[in-house]
Biopython code that builds the backbone (N, CA, C, O; Angstrom):
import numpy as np
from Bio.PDB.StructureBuilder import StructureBuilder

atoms = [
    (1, "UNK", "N", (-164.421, 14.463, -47.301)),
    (1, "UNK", "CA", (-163.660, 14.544, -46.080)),
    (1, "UNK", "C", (-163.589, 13.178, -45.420)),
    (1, "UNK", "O", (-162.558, 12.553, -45.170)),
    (2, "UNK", "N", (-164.936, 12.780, -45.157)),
    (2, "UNK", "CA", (-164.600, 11.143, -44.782)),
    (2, "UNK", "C", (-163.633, 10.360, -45.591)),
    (2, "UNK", "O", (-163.000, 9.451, -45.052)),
    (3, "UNK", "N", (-163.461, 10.669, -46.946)),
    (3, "UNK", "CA", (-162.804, 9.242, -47.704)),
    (3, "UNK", "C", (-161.214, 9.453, -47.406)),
    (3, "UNK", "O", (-160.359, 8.567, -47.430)),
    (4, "UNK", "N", (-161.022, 10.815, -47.123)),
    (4, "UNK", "CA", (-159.823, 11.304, -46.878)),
    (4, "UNK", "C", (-159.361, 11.013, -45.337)),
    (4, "UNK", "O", (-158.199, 10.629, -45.198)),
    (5, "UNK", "N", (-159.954, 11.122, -44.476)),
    (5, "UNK", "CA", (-159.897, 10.807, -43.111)),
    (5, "UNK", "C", (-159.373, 9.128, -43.368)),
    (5, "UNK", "O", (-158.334, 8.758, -42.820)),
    (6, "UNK", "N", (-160.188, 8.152, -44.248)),
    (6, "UNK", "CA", (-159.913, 6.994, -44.221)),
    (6, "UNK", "C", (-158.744, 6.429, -44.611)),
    (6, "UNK", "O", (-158.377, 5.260, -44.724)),
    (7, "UNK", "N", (-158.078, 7.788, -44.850)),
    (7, "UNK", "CA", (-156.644, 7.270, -46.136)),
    (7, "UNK", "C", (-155.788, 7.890, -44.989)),
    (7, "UNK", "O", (-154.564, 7.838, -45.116)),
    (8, "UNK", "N", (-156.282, 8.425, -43.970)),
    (8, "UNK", "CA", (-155.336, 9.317, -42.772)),
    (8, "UNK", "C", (-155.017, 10.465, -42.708)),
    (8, "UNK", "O", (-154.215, 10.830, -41.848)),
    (9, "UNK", "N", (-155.561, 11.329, -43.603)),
    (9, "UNK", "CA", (-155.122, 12.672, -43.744)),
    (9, "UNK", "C", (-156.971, 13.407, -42.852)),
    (9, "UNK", "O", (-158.152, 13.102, -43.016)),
    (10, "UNK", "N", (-156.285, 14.371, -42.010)),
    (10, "UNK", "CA", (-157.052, 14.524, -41.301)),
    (10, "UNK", "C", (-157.948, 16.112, -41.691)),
    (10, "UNK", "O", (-157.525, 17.021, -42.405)),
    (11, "UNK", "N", (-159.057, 16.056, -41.081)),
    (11, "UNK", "CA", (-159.886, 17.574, -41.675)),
    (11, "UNK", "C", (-160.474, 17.902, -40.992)),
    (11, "UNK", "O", (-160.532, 17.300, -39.920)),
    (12, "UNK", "N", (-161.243, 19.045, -41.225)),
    (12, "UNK", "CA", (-161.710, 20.089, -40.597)),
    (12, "UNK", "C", (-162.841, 21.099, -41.522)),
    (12, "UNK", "O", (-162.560, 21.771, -42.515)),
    (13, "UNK", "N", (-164.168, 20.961, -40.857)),
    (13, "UNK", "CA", (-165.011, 21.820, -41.641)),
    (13, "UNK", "C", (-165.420, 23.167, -40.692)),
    (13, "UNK", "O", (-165.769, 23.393, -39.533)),
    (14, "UNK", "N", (-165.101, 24.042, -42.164)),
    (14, "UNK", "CA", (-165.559, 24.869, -41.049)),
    (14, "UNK", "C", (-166.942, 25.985, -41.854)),
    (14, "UNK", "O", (-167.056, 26.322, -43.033)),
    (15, "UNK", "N", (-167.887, 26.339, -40.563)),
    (15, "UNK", "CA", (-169.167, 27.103, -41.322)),
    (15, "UNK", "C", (-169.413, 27.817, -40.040)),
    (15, "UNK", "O", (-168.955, 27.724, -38.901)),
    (16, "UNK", "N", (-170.619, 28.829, -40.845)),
    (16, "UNK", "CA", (-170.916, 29.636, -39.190)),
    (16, "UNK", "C", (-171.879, 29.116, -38.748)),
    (16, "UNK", "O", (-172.772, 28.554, -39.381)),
    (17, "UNK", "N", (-171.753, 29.301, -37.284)),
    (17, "UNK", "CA", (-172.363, 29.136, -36.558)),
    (17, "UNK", "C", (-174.042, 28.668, -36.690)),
    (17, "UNK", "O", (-174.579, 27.819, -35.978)),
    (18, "UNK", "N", (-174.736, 29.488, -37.836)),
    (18, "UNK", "CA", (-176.314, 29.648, -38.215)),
    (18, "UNK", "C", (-176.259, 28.221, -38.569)),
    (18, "UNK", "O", (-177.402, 27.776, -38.473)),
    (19, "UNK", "N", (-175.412, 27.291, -38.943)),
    (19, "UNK", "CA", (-175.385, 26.242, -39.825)),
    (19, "UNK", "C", (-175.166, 24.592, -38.777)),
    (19, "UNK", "O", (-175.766, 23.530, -38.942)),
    (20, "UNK", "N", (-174.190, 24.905, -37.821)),
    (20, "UNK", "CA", (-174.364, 24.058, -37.222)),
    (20, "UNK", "C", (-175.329, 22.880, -36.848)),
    (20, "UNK", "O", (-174.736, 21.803, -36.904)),
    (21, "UNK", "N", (-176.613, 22.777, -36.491)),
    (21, "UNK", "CA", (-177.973, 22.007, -36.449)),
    (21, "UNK", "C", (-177.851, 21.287, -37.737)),
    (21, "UNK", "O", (-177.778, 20.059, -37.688)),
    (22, "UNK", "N", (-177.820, 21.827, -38.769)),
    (22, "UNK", "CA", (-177.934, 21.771, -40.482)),
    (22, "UNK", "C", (-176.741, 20.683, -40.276)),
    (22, "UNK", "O", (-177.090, 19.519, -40.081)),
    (23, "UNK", "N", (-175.735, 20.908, -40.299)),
    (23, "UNK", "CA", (-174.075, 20.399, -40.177)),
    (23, "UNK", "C", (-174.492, 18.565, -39.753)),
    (23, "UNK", "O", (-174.447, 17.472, -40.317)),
    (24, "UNK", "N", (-174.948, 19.217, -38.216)),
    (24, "UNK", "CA", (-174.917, 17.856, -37.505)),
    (24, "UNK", "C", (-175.504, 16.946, -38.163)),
    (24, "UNK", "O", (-175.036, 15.930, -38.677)),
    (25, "UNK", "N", (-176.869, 17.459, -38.128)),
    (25, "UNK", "CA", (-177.798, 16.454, -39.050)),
    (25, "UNK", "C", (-177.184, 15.534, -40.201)),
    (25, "UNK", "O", (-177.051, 14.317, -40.337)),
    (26, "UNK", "N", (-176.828, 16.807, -41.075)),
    (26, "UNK", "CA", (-176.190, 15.882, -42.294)),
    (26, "UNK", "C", (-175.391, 15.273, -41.952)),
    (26, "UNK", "O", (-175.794, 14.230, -42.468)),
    (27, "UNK", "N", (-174.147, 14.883, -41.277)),
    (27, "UNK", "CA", (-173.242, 14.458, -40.927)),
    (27, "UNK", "C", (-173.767, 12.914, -39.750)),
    (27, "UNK", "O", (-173.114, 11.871, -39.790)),
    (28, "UNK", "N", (-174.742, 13.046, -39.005)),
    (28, "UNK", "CA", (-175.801, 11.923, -38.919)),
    (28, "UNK", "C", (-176.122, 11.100, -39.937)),
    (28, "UNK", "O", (-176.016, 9.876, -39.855)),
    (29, "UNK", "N", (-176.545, 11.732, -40.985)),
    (29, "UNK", "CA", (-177.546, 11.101, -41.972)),
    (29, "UNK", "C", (-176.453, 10.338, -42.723)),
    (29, "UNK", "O", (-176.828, 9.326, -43.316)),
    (30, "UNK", "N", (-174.857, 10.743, -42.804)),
    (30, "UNK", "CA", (-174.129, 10.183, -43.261)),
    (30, "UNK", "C", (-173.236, 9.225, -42.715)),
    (30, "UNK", "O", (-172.272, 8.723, -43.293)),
    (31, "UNK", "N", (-173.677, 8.981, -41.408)),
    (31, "UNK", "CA", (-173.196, 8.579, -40.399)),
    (31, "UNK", "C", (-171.253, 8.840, -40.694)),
    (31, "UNK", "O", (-170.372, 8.130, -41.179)),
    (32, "UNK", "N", (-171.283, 10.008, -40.192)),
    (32, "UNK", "CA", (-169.975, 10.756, -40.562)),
    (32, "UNK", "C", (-170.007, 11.470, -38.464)),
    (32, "UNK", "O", (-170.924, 11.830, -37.726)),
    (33, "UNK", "N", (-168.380, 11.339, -38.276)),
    (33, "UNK", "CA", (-168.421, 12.453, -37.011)),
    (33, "UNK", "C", (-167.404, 13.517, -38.043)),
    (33, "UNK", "O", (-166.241, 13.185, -38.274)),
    (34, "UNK", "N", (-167.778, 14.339, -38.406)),
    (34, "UNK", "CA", (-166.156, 15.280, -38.615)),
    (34, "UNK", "C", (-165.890, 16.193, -37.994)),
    (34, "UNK", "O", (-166.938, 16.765, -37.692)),
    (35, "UNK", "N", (-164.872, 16.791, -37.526)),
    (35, "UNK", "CA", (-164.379, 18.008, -36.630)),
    (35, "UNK", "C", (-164.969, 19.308, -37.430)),
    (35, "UNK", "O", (-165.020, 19.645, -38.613)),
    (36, "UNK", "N", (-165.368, 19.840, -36.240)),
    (36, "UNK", "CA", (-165.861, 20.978, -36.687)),
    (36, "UNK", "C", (-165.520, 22.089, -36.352)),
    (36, "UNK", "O", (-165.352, 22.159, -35.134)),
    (37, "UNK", "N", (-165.301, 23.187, -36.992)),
    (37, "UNK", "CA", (-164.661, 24.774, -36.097)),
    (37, "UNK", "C", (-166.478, 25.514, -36.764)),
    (37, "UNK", "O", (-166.972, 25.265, -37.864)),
    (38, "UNK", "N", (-166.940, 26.197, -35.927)),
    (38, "UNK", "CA", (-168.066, 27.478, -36.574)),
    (38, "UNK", "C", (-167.705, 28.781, -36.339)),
    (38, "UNK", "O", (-167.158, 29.011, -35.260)),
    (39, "UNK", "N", (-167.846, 29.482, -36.932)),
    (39, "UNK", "CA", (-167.279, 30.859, -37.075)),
    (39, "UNK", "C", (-169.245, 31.772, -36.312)),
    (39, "UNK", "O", (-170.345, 31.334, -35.976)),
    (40, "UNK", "N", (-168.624, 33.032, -36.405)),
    (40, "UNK", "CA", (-169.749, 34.054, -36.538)),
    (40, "UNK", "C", (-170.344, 33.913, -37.405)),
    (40, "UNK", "O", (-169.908, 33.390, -38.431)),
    (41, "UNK", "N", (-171.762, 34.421, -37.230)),
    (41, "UNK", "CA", (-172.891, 34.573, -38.515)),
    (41, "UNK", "C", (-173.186, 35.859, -38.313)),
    (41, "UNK", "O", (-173.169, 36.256, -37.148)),
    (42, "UNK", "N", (-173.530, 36.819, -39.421)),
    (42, "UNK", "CA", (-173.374, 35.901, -41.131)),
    (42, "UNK", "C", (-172.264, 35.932, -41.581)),
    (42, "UNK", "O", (-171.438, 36.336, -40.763)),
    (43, "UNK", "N", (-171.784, 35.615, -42.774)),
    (43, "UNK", "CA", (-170.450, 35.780, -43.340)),
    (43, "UNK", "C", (-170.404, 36.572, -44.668)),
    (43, "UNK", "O", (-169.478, 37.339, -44.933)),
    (44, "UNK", "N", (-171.325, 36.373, -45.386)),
    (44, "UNK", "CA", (-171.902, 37.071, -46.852)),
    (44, "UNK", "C", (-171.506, 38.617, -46.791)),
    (44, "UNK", "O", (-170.657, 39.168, -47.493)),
    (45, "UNK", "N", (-172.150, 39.089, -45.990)),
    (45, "UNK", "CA", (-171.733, 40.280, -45.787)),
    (45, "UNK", "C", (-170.418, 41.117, -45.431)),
    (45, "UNK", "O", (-170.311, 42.304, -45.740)),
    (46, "UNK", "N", (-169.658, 40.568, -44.912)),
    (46, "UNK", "CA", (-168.322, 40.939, -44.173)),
    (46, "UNK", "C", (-167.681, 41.538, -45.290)),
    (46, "UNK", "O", (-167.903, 41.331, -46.483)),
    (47, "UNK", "N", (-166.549, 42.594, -44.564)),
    (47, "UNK", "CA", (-165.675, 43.098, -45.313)),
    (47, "UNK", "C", (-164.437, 41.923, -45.244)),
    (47, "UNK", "O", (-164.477, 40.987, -44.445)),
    (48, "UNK", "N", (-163.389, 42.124, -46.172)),
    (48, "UNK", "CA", (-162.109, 42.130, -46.149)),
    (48, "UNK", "C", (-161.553, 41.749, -44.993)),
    (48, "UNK", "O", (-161.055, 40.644, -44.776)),
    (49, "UNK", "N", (-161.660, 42.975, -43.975)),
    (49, "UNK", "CA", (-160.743, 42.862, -42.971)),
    (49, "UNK", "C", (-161.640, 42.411, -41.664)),
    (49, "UNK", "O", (-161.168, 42.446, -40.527)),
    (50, "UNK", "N", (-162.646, 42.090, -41.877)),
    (50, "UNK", "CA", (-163.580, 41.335, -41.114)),
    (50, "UNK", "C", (-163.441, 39.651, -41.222)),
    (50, "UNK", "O", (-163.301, 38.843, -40.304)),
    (51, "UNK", "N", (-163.494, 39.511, -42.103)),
    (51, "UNK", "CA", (-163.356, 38.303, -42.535)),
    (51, "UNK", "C", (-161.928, 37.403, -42.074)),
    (51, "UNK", "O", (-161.969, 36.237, -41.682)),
    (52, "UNK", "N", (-160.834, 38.122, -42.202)),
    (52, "UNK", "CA", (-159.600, 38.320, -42.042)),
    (52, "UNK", "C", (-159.481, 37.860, -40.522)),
    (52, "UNK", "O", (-159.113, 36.735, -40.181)),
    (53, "UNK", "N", (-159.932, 39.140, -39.444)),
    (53, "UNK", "CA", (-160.152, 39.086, -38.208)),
    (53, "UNK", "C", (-161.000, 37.513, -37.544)),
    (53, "UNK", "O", (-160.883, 37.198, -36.360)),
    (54, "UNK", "N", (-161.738, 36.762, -38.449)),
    (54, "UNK", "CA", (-162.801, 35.649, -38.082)),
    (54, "UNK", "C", (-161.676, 34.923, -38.353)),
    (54, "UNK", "O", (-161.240, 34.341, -37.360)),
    (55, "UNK", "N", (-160.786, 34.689, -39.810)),
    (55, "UNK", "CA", (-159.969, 33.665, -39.936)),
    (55, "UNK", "C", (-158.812, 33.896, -38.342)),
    (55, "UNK", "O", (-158.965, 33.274, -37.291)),
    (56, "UNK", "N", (-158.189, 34.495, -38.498)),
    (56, "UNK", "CA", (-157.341, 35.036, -37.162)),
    (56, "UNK", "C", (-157.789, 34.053, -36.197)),
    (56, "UNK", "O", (-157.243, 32.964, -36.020)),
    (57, "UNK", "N", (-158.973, 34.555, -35.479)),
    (57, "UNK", "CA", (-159.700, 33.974, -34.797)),
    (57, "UNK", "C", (-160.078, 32.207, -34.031)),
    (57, "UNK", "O", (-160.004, 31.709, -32.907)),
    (58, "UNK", "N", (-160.470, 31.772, -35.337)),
    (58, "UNK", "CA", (-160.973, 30.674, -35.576)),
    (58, "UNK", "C", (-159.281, 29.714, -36.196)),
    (58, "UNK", "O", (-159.242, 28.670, -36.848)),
    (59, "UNK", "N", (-158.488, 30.274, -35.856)),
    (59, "UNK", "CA", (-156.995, 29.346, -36.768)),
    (59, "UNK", "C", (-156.554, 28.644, -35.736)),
    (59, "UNK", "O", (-155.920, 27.649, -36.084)),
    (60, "UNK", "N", (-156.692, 28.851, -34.183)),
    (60, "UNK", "CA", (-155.954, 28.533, -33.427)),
    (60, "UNK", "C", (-157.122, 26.879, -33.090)),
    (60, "UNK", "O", (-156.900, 25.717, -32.750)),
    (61, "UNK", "N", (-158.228, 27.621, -33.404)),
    (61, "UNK", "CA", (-159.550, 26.056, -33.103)),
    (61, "UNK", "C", (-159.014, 24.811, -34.151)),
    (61, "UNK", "O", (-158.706, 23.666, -33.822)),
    (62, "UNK", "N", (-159.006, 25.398, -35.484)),
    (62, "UNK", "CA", (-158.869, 24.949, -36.460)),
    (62, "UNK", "C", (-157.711, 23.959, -36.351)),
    (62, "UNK", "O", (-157.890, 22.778, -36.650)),
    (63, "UNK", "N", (-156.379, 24.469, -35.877)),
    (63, "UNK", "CA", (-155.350, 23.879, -35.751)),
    (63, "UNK", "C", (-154.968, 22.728, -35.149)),
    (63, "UNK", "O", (-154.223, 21.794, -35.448)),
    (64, "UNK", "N", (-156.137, 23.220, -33.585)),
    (64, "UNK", "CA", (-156.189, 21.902, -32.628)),
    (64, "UNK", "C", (-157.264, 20.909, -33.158)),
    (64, "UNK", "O", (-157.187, 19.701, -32.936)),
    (65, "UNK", "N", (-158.548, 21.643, -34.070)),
    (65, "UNK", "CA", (-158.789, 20.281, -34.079)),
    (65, "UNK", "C", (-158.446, 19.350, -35.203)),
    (65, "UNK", "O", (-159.049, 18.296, -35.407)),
    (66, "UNK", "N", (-156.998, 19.995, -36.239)),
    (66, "UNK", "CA", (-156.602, 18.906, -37.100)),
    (66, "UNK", "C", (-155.359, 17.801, -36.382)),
    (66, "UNK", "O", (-155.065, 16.699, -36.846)),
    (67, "UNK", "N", (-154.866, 18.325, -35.373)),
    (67, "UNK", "CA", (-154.004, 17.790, -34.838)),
    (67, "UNK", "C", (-154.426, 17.191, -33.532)),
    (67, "UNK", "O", (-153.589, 17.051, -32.640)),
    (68, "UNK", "N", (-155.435, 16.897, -33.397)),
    (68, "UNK", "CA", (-156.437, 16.105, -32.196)),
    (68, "UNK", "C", (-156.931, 14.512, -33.260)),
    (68, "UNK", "O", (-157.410, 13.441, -32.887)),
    (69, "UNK", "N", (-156.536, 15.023, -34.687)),
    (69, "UNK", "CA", (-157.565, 13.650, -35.159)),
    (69, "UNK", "C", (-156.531, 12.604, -35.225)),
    (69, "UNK", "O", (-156.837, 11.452, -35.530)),
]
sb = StructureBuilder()
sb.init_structure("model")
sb.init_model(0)
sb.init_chain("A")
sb.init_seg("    ")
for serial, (resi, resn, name, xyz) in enumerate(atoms, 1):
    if name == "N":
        sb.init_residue(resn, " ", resi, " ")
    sb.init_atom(name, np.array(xyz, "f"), 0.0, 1.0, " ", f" {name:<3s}", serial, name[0])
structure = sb.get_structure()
């Protein structure tokens, strides 16, 4: 995602929520900032139309933050 950011094409990671702390860190350690959207935890489990409902959700974050970079 960074090498791609460097070429101008912009991104977006996205994980749940449980992961965030984890996220930052690494993204420290890489001295990386990348945009981030987090969803609900857990995700493993979800149905179909659960899952569905989180994307829904989380598209409108997602959107602004590719078009914020």
């Amino acid at each position: 995602m960074v090498n791609l950011e460097g070429q101008g094409v912009p991104g977006v990671f996205i994980a749940s929520a449980e992961f965030e702390d984890g996220a930052l860190a690494q993204a420290r350690a890489l001295g990386a900032d990348p945009a981030a959207v987090y969803v609900a935890h857990p995700i493993q489990d979800r149905t179909d139309a659960e899952m569905i409902a989180l994307a829904d959700e989380a598209f409108s974050r997602i959107v602004a933050e590719l078009v914020a970079s």
